[in-house]
N, C-alpha and C positions, 0 to 999 in steps of 0.2 A: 899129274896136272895140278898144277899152283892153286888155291883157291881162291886168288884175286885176279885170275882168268876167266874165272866163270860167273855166270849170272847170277845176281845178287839182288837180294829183293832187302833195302834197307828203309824198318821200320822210322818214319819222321812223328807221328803221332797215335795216339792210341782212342780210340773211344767209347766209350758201352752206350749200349742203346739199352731199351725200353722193350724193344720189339722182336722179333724173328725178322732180320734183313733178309729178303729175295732179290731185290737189284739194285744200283746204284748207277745217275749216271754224273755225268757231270754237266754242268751249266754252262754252256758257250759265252765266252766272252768275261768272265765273271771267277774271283777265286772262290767257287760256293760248287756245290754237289747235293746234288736230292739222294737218300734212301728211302726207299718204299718197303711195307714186307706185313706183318701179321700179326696184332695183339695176339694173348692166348684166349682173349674171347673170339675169336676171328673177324675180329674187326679190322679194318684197313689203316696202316700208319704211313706215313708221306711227312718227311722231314727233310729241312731242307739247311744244312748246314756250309760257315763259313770259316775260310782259312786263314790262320794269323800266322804268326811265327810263334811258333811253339805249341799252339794248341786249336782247337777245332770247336769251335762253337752252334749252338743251334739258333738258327736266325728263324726262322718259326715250322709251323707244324700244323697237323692236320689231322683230324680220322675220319674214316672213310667207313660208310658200310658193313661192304665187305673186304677182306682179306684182297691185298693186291698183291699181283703174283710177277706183272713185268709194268717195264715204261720204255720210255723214249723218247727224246726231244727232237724227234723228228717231225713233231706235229706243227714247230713252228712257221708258218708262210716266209719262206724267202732268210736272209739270213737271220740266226737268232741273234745274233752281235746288231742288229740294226733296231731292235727296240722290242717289242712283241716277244716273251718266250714263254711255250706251250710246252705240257709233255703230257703225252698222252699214256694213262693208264689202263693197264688191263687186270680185272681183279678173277678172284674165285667164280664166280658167280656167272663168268661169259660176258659181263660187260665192258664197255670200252666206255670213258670219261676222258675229256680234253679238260685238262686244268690249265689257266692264266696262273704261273707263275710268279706273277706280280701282286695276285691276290689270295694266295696261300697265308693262314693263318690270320686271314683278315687282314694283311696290308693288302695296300693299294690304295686307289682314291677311284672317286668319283664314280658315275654308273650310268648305263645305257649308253644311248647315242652308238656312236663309229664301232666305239669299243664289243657290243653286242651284235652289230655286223660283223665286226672280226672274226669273233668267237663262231659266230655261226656261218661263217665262211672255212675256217680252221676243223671246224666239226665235220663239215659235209667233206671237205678235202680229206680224215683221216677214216671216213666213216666208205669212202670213196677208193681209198686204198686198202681198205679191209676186206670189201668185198671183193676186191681185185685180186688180194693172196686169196681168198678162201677159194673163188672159182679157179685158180690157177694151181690150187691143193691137186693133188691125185684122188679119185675116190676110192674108197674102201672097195676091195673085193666083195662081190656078188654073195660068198660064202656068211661075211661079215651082217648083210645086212639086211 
């Protein structure tokens, strides 16, 4: 088998982080990507970097608590290409955080009004799907518990 038949994973950049990365996802709509994952104090890191040509930048940044173990931008309402993008984390600790995107490392602008509706519309929708997998979990055997 030829080796330009098979699947090829070709480095475009390289980056070191700071941190112990646990997930990345990427930013709908946008050439940027969050990694999340764990100082060695286990505190939470959440960076959110963007793509040029030729190199990969951090556009800002964040610590957290605690150590964050996953995310998702699935917390955003409706598409995240249409304005609003959330992602919701999950750390060490069993808690779930919905972060605004927009105001990671302290961008963004302004406060309250619609936007604190949003967020706690956004909240109660991921806090609402949480509890949705967790009852749809299998329980632990009887022996377990």
């Amino acid at each position: 088998m030829l080796s330009t038949s098979a699947p090829q994973i070709i480095e475009h950049v390289s980056k070191s982080v700071p941190f112990t990365p646990s997930d990345v996802r990427w930013i709908p709509g946008v050439p940027r990507f969050v990694a999340v994952g764990s100082h060695p104090r286990a505190t939470g890191a959440l960076h959110v970097y963007e793509l040029a040509p030729g190199e990969t930048r951090v556009v800002a940044e964040t610590e957290r608590p605690a150590a964050i173990k996953c995310a998702t931008m699935g917390a955003s309402p409706g598409s995240a290409t249409a304005g609003a993008r959330h992602i919701a984390l999950g750390d060490h600790a069993g808690r779930l955080a919905v972060v605004d995107m927009d105001r990671v490392g302290g961008g963004g602008g302004g406060g309250g009004g619609s936007g604190a509706r949003a967020r706690a519309r956004v909240e109660a929708r991921a806090a609402s799907a949480w509890a949705q997998a967790a009852a749809a979990a299998p329980s632990p055997p009887s022996s377990l518990r």
